[in-house]
C-alpha positions in Angstrom: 10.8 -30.3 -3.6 9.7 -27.2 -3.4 12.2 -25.7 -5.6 11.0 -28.0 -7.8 8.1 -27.3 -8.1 8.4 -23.7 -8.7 10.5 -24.8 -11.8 7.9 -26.7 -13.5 5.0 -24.5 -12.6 7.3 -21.9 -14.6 7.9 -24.0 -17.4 4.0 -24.9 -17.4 3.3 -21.4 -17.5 6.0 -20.9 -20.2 4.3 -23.9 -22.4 0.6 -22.3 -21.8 1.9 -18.9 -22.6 3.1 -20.1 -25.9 0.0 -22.1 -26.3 -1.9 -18.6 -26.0 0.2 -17.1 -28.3 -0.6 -20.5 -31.6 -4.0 -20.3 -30.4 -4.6 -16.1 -31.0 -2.0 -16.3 -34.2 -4.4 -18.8 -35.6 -7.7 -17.3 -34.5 -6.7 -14.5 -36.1 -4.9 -15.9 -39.1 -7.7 -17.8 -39.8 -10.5 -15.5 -39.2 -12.4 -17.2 -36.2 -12.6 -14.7 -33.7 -14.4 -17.5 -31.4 -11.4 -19.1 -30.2 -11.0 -15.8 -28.2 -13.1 -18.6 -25.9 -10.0 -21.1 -25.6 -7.6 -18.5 -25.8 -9.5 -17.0 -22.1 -8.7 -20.3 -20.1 -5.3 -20.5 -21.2 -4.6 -17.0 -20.1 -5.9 -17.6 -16.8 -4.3 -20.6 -16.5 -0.6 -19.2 -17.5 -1.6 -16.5 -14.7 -2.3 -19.1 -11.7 0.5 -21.1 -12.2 3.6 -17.8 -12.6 2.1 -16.8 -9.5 2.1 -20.3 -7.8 5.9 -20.2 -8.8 6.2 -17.0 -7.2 4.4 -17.9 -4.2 7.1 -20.9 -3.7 10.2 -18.5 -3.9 8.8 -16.0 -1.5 8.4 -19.7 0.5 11.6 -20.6 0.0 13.2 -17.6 0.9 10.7 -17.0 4.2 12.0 -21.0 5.5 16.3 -19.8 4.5 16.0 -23.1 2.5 19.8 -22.6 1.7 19.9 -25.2 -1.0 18.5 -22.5 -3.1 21.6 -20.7 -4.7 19.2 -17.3 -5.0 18.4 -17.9 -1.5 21.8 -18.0 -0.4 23.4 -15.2 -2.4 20.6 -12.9 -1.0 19.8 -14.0 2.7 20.5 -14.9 5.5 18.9 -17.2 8.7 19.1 -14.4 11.0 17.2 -11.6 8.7 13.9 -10.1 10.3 11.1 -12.1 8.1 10.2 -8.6 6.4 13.6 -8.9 4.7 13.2 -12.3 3.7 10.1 -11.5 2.2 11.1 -8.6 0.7 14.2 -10.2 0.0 12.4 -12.3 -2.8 12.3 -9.7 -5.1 15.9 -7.4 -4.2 17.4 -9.8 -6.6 18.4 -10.0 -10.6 16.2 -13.6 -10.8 13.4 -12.9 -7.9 12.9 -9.1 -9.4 12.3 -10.7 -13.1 9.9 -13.6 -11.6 7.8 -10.9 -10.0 8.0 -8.9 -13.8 6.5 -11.9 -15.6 4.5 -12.8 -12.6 2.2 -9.2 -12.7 2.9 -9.6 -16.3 1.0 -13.2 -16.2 -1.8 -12.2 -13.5 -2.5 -9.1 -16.0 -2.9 -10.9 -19.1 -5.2 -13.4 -17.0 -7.2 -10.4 -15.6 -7.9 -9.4 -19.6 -8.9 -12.4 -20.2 -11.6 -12.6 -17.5 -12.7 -9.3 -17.1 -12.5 -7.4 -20.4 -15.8 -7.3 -22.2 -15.7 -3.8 -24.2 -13.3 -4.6 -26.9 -14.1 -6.9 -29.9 -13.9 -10.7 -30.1 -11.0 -10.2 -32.5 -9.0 -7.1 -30.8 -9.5 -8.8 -27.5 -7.4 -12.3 -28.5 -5.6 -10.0 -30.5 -4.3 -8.3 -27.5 -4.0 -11.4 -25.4 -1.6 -12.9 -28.0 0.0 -9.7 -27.4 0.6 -10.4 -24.0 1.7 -13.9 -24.4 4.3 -13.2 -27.1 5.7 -10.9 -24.4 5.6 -13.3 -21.7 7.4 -15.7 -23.6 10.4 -13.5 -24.0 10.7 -13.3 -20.4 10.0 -16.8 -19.5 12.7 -17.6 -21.5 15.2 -15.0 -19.8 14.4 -16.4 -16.9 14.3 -20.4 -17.5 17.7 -20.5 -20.0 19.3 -17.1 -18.6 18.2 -16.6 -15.2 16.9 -19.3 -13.0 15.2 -18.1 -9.7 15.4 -21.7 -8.6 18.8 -23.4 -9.4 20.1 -26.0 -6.4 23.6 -25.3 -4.4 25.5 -28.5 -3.8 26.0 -29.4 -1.0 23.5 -26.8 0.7 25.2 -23.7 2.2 25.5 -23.1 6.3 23.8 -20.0 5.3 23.1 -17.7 3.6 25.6 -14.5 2.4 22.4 -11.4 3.2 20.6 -9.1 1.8 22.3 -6.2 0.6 22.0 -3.5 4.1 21.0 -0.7 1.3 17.7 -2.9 0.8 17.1 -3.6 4.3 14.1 -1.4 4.9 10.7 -1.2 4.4 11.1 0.6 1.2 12.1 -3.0 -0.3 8.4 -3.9 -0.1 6.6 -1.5 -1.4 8.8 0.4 -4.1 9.9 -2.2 -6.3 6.2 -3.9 -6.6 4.3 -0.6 -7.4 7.3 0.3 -9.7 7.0 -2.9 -11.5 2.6 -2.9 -11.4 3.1 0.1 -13.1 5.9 -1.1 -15.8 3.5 -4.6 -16.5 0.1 -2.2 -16.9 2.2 -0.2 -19.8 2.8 -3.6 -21.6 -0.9 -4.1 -21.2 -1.0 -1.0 -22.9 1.3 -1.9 -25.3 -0.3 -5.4 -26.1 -4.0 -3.5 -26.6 -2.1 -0.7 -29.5 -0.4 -4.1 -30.9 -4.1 -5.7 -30.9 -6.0 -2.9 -32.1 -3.2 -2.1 -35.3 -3.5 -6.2 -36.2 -7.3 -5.9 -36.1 -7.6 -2.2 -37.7 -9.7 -1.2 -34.9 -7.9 1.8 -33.5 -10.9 3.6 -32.1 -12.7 5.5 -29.1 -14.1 2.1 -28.2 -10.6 0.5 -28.2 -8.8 3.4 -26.2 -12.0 3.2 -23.5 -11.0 -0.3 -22.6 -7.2 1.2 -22.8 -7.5 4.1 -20.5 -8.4 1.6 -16.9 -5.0 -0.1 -17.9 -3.1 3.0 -18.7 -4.4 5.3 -15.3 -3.9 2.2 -12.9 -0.1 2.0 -14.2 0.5 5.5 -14.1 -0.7 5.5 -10.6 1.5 2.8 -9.5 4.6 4.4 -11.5 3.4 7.4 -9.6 3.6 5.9 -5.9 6.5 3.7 -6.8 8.6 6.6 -7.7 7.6 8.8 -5.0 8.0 6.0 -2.4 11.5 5.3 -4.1 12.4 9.3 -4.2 11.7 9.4 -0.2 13.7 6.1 0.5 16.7 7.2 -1.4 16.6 10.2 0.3 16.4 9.1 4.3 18.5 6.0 3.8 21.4 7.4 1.6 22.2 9.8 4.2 23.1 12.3 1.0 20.4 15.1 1.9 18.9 15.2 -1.8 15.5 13.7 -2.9 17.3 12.9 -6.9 20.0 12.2 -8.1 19.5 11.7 -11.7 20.9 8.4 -11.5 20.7 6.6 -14.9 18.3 3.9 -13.1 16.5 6.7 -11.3 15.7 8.1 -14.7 15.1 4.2 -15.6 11.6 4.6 -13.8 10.9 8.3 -14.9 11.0 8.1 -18.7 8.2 5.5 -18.3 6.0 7.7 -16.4 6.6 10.7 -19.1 5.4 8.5 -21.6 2.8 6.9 -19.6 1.8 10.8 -18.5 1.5 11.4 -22.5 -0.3 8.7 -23.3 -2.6 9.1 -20.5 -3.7 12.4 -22.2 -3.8 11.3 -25.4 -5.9 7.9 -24.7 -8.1 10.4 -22.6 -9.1 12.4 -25.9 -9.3 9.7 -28.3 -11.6 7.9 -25.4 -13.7 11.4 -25.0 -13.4 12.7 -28.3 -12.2 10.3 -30.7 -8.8 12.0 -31.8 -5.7 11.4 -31.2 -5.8 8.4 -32.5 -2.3 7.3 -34.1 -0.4 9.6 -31.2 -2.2 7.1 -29.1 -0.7 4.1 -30.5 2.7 5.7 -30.8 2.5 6.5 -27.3 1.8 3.0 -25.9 4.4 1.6 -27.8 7.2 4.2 -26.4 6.0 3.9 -23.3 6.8 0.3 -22.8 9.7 0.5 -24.8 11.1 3.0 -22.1 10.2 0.3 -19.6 11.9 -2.3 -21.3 15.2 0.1 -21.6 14.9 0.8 -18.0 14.9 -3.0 -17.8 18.0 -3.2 -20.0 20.0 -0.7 -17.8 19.3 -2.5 -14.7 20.2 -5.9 -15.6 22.3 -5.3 -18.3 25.7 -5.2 -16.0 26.7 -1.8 -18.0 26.0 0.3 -14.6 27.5 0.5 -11.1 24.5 1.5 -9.2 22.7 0.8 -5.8 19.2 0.2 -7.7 21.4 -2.4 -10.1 20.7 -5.8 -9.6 23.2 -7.7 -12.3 26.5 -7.8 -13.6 26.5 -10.5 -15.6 26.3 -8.7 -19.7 25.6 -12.4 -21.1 21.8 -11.6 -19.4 22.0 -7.4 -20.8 22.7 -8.9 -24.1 19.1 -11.2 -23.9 17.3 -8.5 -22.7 19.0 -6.3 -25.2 17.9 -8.4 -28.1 14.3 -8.6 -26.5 14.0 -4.9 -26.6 15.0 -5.2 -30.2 12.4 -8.1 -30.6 9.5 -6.2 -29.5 10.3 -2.5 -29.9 11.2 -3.2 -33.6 8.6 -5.2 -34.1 5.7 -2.8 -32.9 7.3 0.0 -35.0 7.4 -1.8 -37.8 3.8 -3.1 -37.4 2.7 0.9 -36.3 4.7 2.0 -39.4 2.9 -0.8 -41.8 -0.5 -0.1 -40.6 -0.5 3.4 -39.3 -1.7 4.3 -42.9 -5.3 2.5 -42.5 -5.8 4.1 -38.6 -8.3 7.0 -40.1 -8.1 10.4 -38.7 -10.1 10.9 -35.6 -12.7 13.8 -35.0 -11.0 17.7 -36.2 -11.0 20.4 -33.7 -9.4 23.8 -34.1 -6.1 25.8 -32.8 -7.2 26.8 -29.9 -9.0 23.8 -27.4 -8.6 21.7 -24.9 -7.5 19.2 -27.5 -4.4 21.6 -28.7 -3.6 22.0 -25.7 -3.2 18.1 -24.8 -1.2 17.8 -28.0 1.4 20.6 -27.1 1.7 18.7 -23.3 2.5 15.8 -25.5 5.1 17.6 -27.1 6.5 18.7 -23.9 6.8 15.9 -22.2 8.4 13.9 -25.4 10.9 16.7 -25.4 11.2 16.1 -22.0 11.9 12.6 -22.1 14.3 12.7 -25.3 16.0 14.8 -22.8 16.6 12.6 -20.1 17.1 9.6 -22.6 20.0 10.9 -24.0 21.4 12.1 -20.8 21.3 8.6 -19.5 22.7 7.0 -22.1 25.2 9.4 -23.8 27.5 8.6 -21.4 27.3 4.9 -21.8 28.3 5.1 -25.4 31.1 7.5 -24.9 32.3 4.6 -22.3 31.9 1.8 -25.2 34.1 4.1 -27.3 36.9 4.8 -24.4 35.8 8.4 -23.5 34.3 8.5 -19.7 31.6 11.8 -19.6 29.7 12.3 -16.6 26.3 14.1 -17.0 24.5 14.9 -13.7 22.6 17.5 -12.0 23.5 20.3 -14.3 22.8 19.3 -17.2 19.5 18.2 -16.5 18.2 20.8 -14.2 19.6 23.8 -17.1 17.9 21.7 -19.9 14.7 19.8 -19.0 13.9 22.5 -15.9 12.8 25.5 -18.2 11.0 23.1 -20.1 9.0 21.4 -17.5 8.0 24.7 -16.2 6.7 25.4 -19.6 4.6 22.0 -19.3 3.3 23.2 -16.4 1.9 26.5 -17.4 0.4 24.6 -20.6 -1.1 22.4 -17.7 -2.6 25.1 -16.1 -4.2 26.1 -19.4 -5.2 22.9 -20.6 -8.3 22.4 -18.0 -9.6 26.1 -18.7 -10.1 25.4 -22.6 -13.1 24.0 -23.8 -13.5 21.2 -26.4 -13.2 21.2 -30.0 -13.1 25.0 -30.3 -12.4 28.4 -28.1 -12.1 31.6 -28.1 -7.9 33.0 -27.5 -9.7 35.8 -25.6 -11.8 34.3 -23.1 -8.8 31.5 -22.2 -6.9 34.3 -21.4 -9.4 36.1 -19.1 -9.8 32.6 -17.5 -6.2 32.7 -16.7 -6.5 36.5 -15.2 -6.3 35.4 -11.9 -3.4 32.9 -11.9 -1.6 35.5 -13.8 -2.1 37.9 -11.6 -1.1 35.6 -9.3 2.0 34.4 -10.9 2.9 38.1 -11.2 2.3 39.0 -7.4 4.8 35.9 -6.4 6.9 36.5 -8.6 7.2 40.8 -7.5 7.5 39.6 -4.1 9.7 37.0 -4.4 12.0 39.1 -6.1 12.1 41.6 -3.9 12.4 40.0 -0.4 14.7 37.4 -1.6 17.1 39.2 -4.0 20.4 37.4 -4.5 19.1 34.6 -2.2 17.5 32.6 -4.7 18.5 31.4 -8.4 16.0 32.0 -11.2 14.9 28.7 -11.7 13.6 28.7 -8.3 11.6 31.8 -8.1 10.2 30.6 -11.6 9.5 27.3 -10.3 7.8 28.4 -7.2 6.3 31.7 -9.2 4.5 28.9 -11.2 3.8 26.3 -8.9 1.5 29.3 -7.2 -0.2 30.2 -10.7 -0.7 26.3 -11.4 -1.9 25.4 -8.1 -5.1 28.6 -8.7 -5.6 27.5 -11.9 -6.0 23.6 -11.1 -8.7 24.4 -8.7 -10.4 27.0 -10.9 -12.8 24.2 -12.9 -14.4 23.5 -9.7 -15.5 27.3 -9.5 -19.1 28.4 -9.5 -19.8 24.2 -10.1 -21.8 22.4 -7.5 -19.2 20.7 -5.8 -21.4 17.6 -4.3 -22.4 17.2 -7.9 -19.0 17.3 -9.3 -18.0 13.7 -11.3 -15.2 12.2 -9.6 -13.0 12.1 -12.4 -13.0 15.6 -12.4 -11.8 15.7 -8.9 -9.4 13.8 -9.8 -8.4 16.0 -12.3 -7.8 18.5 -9.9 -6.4 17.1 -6.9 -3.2 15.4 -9.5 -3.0 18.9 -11.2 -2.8 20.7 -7.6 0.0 17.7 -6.5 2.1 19.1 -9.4 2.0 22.4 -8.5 2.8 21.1 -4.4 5.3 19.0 -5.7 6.8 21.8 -7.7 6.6 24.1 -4.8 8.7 21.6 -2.5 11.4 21.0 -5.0 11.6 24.9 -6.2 12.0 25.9 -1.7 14.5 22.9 -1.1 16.7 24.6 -4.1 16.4 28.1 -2.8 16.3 27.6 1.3 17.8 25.0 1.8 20.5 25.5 4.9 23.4 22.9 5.0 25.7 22.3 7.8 29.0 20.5 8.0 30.4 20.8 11.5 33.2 18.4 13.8 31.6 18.4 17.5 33.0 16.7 20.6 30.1 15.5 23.8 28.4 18.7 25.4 29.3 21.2 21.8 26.5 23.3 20.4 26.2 23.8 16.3 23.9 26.3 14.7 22.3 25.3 11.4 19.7 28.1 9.9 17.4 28.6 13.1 18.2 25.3 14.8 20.7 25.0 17.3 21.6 21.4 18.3 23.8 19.7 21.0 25.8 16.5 20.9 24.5 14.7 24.6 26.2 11.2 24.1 27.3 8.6 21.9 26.8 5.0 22.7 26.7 1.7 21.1 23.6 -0.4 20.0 22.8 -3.5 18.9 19.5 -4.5 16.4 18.0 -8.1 14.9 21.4 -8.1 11.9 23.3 -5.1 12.9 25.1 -2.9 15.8 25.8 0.8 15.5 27.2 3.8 17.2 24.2 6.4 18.4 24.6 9.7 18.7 22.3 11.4 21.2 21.3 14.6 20.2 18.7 17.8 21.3 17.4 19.9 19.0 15.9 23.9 19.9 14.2 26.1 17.7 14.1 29.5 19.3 12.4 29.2 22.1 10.3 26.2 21.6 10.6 22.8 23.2 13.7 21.0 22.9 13.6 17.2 20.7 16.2 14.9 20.7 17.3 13.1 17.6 19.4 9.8 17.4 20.7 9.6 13.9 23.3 6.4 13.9 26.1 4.4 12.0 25.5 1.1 11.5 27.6 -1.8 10.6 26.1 -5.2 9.3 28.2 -8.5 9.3 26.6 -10.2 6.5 27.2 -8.8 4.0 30.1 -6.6 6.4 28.8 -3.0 5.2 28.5 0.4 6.9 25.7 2.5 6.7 24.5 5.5 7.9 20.5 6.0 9.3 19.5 9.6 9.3 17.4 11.2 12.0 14.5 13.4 10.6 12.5 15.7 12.3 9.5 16.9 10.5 7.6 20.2 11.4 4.9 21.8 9.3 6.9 24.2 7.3 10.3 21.5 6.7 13.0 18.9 8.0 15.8 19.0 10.3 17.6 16.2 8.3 21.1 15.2 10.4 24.0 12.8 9.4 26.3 11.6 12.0 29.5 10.5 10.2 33.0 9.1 11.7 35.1 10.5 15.1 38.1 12.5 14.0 42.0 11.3 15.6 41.1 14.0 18.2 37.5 12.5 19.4 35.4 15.2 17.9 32.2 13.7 15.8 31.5 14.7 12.1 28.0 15.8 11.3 26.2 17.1 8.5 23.4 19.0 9.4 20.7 20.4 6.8 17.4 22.6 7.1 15.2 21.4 4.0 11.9 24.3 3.9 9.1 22.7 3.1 10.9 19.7 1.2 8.1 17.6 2.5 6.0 18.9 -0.4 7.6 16.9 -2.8 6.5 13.5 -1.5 2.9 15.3 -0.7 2.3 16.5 -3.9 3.6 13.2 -5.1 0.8 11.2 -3.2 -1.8 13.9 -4.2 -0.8 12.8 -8.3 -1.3 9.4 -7.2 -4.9 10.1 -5.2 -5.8 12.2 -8.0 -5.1 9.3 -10.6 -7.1 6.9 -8.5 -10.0 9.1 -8.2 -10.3 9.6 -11.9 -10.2 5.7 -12.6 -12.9 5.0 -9.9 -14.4 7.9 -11.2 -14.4 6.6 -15.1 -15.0 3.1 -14.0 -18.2 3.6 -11.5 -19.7 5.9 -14.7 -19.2 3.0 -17.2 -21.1 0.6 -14.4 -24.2 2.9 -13.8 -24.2 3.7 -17.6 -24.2 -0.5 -17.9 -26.7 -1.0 -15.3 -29.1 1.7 -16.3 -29.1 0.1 -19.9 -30.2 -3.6 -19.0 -32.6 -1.9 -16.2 -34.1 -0.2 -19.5 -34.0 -3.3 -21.5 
């Protein structure tokens, strides 16, 4: 019954969502901005019950009810319960149930807590969200159904997929997807505010908690993903430019762009149609990052179907609602009135050109993720990787990052070229030192793209700190720490990726018991192998001590692991973290004559990558608490007046 029961709570949901939609169309249609007060309930409603459905599939996985076709296709009896949870959502049907389900639990927080927009923007935008949430309900009930009955029940269940069993499986895919559903908040407030004609600083203030929050959780979910990949695949490399990698980064681009953009138009009140455009591209990369994932078109670990019948809904979806909000953006872009002028040189130029960048950027990785896909459809196979988009979007993130640096050191509306420039004295002269030494310590050690990236990860990292100078710090607004702290995780983040390029030591070496291999300044020593058994799995063990000069020797046990169900090998990499890097080691199979294949690497200061990554995410978080506790004091302080 339970299964049941999630069924029609999802059908309910789908009925109210559609109810939300007839009720806004005719508010609206009709001029009565007061049935925004029927339209609330509704919302809240549709929310409650998608997330009662949920709630019964994560039950129905957590009891292995195995007359649940999901459940048995992606299970199993014997699991550890963190994989059964998890488990829910490392699925095609559970993954899309916990889309609409942050998608419904959204549009009901709108409803209940938004109080800044109008009467008639606000149902706009929550019409907005329902005609989303329909599209999806109906993938799921007519294409997709998380709840469908095996006859007779199954002795159990096939597993879960060993790739996904880790405790990457709960975290990365629901921050990833919190982040995805906050851009089609986004996107449903640009749709409400171009019905309504009210694109405006008041609009984009009730925007910007949405658009900060998702960018956040894109933030986290990608650097969480980035670090799983990169432990679990036993590959050694923190990206791969896999299509579905770049799946999750062309949303945070565009979310990154609009962030900047709704942050003028809030401040300054410009920016007001690349605002719009913005939210709309942003959730149109989400929903193309949705298409390549379920579409069946990809062979990938993050993929989740095969089946193109359910890429071919999702494809006309994307059509539905990406064509639709360009064509509404295109009919009524003409009556969105030009916000507030400001000259060449400001912080608001600025802002545009990092727009620029980042849409350059992101056309960039767009068509190197799906250019190959369309010379497939036409019988020509073309692999784009690495290369291609280190060579062509590298130089021009490093430009983006030296606009960064720039941006916070320009004033407002107007500026003088001169005294931006003698702001920036000292990271240039920074940039300039790093760059001298750099070039003359490590000559013909290091490529130029990582003594640029590492020469401006130095100059962006002094500049991100320098609005704080002369200011008195315990009086400094928390959104502008925030500012800082996410502009000086860039510049970590950049230093991290630019040092595992350039100093990165990789060792491939065949070792019997009792051998010694050297790797950079590490010198490691096979002791034993042995088997061992865990909850699902058994594995061979290698034993193995680590010296770094003449420090303390630490022993390591990377391992290679077989699961039964589904039968899969795997490899688990030991790590061994020290301030300035990782000892990252692979053990691989035993050779005919018994010696061991390892791969061995000595990452410098890779660490910074996921560092910097959490600092974006801090600094995020800072500036919406920041923004948020101002607009509370701001509304207290008025009715205390009153």
């Amino acid at each position: 019954m339970i299964a049941e029961a999630g069924l029609i709570a999802l059908w309910l949901a789908f009925a109210l969502a559609l109810l939300q939609l007839t009720l806004a169309g005719f508010g609206l249609a009709g001029g009565k901005p007061e049935l925004l007060g029927s339209v609330r309930p509704v919302a809240v409603a549709q929310g409650v019950l998608v997330g009662i459905a949920f709630a019964l599939l994560i039950t129905l996985f957590l009891r292995s009810d195995m007359s649940v076709a999901l459940v048995v296709t992606n299970s199993h009896s014997m699991k550890p319960w963190l994989y059964k949870f998890a488990g829910t959502w490392g699925n095609h049907e559970g993954s899309m149930l916990l889309w609409v389900t942050v998608m419904g639990v959204a549009g009901a927080a709108v409803a209940l807590f938004e109080r800044a927009l109008r009467r008639d923007t606000h149902m706009a935008t929550l019409g907005g969200q329902a005609a989303i949430s329909l599209g999806f309900y109906a993938f799921l009930l007519f294409s997709s159904n998380p709840f469908a009955r095996v006859d007779p029940p199954a002795p159990d269940g096939q597993g879960l997929n060993p790739l996904l069993q880790d405790p990457g499986l709960a975290f990365h895919p629901p921050t990833l997807y919190l982040g995805y559903v906050g851009l089609s908040v986004a996107f449903s407030f640009a749709i409400g505010a171009l019905l309504t004609r009210r694109v405006d600083a008041a609009f984009a203030r009730a925007m910007r908690p949405w658009v900060l929050a998702a960018w956040v959780l894109l933030t986290l979910g990608i650097t969480a993903g980035s670090y799983w990949a990169y432990y679990e695949l036993g590959w050694g490399g923190w990206w791969f430019w896999d299509p579905v990698e770049n799946a999750s980064l062309m949303p945070w681009l565009a979310a990154t762009a609009l962030l900047h953009s709704v942050t003028v138009l809030a401040t300054r009140d410009a920016l007001r149609a690349w605002t719009v455009m913005l939210a709309v591209i942003a959730f149109s990369m989400s929903m193309v990052g949705t298409f390549l994932v379920r579409s069946g078109i990809l062979t990938s670990v993050h993929a989740f179907a095969v089946d193109p019948e359910r890429g071919t809904f999702i494809l006309v979806l994307l059509g539905f609602y990406i064509g639709g909000a360009l064509a509404l953006f295109g009919w009524r872009v003409g009556a969105v009135r030009e916000g507030a002028p400001f000259e060449l040189v400001s912080r608001e130029t600025m802002l545009v050109v990092n727009n620029l960048l980042l849409s350059v950027i992101l056309g960039l990785v767009l068509i190197g993720t799906l250019y190959p896909l369309m010379t497939e459809a036409f019988g020509h196979k073309v692999s784009v990787g690495a290369p291609y988009f280190d060579r062509i979007a590298g130089p021009v993130a490093l430009i983006l990052m030296l606009v960064m640096a720039a941006g916070p050191l320009t004033r407002w509306r107007r500026d003088k070229l001169g005294l931006v420039a003698r702001r920036l004295l000292v990271p240039g002269a920074i940039a300039l030192l790093v760059a001298v030494v750099l070039a003359t310590v490590a000559w013909g050690r290091i490529g130029v793209l990582p003594l640029l990236g590492l020469t401006v990860a130095l100059s962006v990292g002094a500049a991100s700190v320098a609005p704080l100078w002369k200011r008195n710090l315990r009086r400094t607004p928390l959104f502008t720490w925030g500012m800082v702290i996410a502009h000086l995780g860039c510049a970590v983040s950049l230093a991290g990726m630019a040092c595992d390029s350039a100093f990165t030591v990789e060792k491939l070496a065949a070792v019997r018991v009792g051998d010694t291999v050297q790797a950079g300044d590490w010198k490691l020593r096979l002791l034993q192998i042995s088997p061992i058994a865990g909850d699902n799995w058994t594995a061979l063990q290698a034993d193995m001590e680590a010296v770094r000069g003449g420090g303390r020797a630490v022993t390591l046990h990377p391992q290679s692991r077989f699961f039964a169900s589904p039968a899969t090998a795997t490899t688990e990499a030991a790590l061994l973290t020290r301030w300035n890097g990782q000892l990252y080691v692979v053990l691989g199979q035993e050779a005919e004559d018994g010696r061991w294949q390892l791969r061995i690497w000595w990452k410098p200061f890779v660490t910074l990558i996921w560092l910097g990554g959490v600092m974006i995410a801090l600094g995020g978080a800072l500036a919406l608490v920041g923004r948020e506790r101002r607009g509370w004091l701001l509304k207290w302080r008025g009715r205390a007046l009153a």
